[in-house]
Kinemage of the C-alpha trace (Angstrom):
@kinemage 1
@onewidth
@group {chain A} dominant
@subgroup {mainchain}
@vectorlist {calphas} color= white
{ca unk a 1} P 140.311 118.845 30.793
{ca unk a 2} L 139.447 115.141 31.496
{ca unk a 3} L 136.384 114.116 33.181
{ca unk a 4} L 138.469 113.205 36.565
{ca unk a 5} L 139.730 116.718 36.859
{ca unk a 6} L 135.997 118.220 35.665
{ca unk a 7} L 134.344 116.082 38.444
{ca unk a 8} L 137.592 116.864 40.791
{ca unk a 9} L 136.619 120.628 40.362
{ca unk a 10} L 132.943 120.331 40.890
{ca unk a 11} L 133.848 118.212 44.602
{ca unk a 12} L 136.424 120.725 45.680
{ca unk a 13} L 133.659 124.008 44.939
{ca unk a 14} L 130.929 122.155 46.360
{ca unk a 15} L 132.750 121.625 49.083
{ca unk a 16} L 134.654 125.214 49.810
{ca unk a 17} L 134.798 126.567 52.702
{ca unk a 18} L 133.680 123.199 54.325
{ca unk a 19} L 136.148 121.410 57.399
{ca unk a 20} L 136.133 117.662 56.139
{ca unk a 21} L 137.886 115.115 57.966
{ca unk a 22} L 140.914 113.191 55.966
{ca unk a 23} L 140.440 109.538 56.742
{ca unk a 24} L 142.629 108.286 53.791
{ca unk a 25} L 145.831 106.172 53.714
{ca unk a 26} L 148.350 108.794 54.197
{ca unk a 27} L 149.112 108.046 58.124
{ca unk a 28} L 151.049 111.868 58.024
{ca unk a 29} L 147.160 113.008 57.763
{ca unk a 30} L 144.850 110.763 58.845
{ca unk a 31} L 142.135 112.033 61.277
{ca unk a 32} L 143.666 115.863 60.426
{ca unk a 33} L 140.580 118.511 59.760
{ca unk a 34} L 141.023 120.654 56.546
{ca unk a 35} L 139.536 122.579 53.927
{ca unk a 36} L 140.122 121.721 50.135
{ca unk a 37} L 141.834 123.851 47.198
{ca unk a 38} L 142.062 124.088 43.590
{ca unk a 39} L 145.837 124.641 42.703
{ca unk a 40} L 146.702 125.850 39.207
{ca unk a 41} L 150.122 124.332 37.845
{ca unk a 42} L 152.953 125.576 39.499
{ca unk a 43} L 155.829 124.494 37.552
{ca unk a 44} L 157.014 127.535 36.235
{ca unk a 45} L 160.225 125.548 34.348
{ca unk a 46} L 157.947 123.370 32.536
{ca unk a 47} L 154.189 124.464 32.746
{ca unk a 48} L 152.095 121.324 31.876
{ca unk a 49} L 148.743 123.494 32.596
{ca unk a 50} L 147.711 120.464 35.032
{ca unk a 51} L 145.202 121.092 37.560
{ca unk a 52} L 145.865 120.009 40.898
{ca unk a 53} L 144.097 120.000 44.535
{ca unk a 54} L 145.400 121.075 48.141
{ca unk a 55} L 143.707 119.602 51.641
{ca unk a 56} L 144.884 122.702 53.729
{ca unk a 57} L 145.168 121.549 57.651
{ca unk a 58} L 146.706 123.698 60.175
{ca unk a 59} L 150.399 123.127 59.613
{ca unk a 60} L 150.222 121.656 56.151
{ca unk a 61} L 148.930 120.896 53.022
{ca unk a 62} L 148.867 117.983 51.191
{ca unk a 63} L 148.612 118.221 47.274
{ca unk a 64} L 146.368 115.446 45.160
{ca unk a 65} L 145.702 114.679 41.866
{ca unk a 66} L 142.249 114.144 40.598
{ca unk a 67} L 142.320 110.761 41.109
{ca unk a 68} L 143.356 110.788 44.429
{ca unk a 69} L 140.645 113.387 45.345
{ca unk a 70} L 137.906 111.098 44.350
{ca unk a 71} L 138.941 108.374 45.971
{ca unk a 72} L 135.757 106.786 47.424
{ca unk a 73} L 135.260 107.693 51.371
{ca unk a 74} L 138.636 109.914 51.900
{ca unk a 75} L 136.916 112.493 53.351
{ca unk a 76} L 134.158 113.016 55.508
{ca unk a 77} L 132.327 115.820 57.286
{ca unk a 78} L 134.431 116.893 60.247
């Protein structure tokens, strides 16, 4: 595991359970109130054992990398 997807990890469980506020670039989910995931690879043709994250709003999720999860200021206490 590399240290983005460690410190990924350790965001999304500090933060379960927790509504935050997506104020990121994505226009489809800007302003929407959420909760975050941890999402196991689901490629069942070609497992690649990648970790991946889930902001869960009321009619949709949007899936993130690490990277994008960390961005600086994408989400904020709703």
């Amino acid at each position: 595991m590399d240290q983005n997807t460690a410190l990924a990890e350790i965001f999304v469980k500090e933060n379960y359970g927790k509504n935050l506020r997506y104020v990121g670039e994505d226009s489809r989910f800007k302003d929407e109130i959420g909760t975050l995931q941890i999402l196991e690879d689901m490629n069942c043709c070609a497992p690649t054992n990648d970790i991946l994250f889930s902001f869960n709003c009321k009619n949709r999720r949007k899936v993130m990398s690490a990277k994008e999860i960390l961005e600086p200021g994408i989400f904020i206490p709703a």
